[in-house]
C-alpha positions as CSV (number, residue, x, y, z in Angstrom):
1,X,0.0,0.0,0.0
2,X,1.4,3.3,-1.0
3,X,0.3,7.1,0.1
4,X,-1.0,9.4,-3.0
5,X,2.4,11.0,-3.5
6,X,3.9,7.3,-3.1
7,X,6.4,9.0,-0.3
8,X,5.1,6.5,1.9
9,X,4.3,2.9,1.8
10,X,3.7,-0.3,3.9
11,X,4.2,-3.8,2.8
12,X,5.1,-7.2,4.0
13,X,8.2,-8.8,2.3
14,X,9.7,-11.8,2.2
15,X,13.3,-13.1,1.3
16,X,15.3,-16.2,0.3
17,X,18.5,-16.4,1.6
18,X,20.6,-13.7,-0.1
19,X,23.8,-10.9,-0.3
20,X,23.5,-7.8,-1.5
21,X,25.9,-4.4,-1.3
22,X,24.1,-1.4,-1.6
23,X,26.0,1.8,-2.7
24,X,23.1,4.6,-1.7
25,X,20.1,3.2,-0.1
26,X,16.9,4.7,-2.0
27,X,14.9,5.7,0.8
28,X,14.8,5.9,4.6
29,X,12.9,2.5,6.1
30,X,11.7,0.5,8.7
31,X,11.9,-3.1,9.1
32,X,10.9,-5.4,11.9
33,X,11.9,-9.3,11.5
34,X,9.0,-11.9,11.6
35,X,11.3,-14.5,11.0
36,X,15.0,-15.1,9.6
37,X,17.9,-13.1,10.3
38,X,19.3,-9.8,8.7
39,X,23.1,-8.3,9.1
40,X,23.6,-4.9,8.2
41,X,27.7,-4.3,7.7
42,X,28.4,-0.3,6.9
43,X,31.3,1.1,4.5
44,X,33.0,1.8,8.2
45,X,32.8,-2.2,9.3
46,X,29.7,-1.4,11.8
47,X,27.9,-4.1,11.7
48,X,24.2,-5.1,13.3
49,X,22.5,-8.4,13.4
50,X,18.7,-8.5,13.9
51,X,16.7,-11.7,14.4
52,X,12.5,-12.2,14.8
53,X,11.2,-9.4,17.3
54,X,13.7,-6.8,16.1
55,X,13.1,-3.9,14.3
56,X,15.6,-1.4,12.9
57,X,16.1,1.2,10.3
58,X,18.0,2.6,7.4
59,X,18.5,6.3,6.7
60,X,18.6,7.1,2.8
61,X,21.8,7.3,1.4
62,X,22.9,4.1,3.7
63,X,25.4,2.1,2.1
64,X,27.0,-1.3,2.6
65,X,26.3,-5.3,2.7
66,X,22.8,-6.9,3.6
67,X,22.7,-9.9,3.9
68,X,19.6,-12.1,4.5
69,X,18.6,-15.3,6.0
70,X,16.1,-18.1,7.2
């Protein structure tokens, strides 16, 4: 579901396992796990881990590995 303007939308997604490195994130986001696991590793070698329960974001402009799984 997407807002008029489309500057704001709400959606469920789902993954496969996967890697991906991401030089500008499009948009700033929210994300809460349901299940799997997510790691988030910055350009500086920050990295977070988030697991079912968690939520997080990402700013726009984010860049960096994301990698995704089960």
């Amino acid at each position: 579901m997407a807002s008029a303007d489309e500057k704001f939308s709400v959606g469920t997604w789902r993954a496969e396992p996967y890697a991906e490195y991401i030089e500008a994130y499009p948009g700033d986001e929210y994300t809460r796990i349901i299940e799997g696991r997510v790691t988030l590793t910055q350009d500086d070698g920050t990295t977070w881990t988030f697991g079912p329960g968690d939520a997080f974001t990402i700013a726009a402009g984010w860049r960096g590995e994301y990698w995704g799984a089960r």
